[in-house]
N, C-alpha and C positions, 0 to 999 in steps of 0.2 A: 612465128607466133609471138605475140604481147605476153609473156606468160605474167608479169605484175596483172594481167587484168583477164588471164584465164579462169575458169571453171571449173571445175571437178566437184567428185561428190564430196570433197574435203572441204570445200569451198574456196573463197579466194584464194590465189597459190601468194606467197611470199615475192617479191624480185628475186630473181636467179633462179627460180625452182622449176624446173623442166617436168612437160607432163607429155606422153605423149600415149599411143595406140588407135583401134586393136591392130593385136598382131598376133598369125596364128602361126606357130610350130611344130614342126614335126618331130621325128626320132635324131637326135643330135649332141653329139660331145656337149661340153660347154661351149657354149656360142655369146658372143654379145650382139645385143638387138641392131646395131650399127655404127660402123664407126665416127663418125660425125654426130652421135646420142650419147652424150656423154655430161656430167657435171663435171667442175676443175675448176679448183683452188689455183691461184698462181701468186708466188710470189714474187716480185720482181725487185731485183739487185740495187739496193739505194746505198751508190759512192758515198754518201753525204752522212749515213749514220755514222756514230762511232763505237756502235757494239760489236760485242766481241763473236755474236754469232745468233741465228735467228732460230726458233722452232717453230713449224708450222703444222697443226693441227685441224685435220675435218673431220666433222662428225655428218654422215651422207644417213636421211631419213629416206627409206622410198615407201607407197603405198601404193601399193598392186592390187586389182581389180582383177581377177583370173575363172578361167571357166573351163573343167574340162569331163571328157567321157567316162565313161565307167571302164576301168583297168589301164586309166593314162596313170604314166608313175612319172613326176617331176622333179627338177629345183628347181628356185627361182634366187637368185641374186646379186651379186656385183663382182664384176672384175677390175680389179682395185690398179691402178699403176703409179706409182713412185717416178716423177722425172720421165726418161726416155725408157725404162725398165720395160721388162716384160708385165705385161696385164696377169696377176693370180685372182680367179674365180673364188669368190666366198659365199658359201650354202648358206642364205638365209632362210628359207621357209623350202617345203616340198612335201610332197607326196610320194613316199614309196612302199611297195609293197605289193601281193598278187591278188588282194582285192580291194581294189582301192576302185568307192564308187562314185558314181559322175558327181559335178559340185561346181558351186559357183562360189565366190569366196573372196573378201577382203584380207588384205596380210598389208602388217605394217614393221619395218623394221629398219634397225639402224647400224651402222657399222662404221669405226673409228681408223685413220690410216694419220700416224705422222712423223714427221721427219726433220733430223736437226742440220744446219746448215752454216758453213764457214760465213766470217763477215765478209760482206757485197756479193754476194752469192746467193741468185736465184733460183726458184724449184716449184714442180707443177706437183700437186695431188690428186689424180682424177679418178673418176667413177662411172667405169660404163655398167648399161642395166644388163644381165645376161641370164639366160636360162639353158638347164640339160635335161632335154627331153628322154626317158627311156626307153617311152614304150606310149602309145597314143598320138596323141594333140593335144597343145597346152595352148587356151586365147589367151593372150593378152589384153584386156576392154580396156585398161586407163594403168597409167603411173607415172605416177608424180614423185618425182627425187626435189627432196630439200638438202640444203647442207649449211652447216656454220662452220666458220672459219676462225681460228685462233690463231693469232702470231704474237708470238711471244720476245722478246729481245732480253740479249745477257751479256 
């Protein structure tokens, strides 16, 4: 997909800004939506600088679109990974609780990941969408991740 020239209810998305769904869920640990669904910052190793070491900084916006039954209990939001690390899930938005009634519902949120890096030395930041289902079905109708990117040199 063009996403510079996708749609959503946000309106035109930014370049880079990944939109995707629906997607419906069931009862599940933290999951990410897929591995291949992902935003990622990268930096890439330039011999040619002569600083002494780089910081790289993203700030990942997502806007979720979600709809679920009466007594679904959710999360909804990112599995952060650092380089080749392991992906950590980070709770942005949810529902939980033993009455929690059906709803459809816009959530917008944002979450910060960064990391400092020897000189000529490259390093990925990414951001899969991921949700923990506890109890119901959770849709997914639309989300859109944006992110900005800060690199810094020192």
């Amino acid at each position: 997909m063009d996403t510079a020239r996708a749609r959503g209810r946000h309106g035109v998305l930014a370049p880079g800004a990944l939109q995707l769904g629906p997607f419906t869920f069931g009862v599940t640990g933290w999951a990410i939506i897929g591995p291949d669904i992902n935003s990622r910052a990268q930096y890439t190793a330039d011999s040619l600088s002569p600083c002494r070491g780089i910081a790289l900084g993203v700030t990942f916006t997502g806007h979720v679109e979600a709809s679920w039954p009466a007594g679904a209990q959710f999360e909804i939001g990112y599995a952060v990974q650092v380089d080749a690390g392991t992906a950590a899930a980070r709770r942005m938005v949810g529902r939980l609780g033993s009455a929690v009634p059906a709803g459809l519902e816009e959530f917008t949120f944002t979450t910060h990941q960064a990391a400092v890096y020897a000189p000529h030395v490259g390093g990925t930041l990414t951001a899969y969408p991921a949700v923990r289902v506890v109890s119901g079905t959770l849709n997914v109708n639309s989300w859109v991740t944006e992110m900005m990117i800060n690199v810094t040199t020192r």
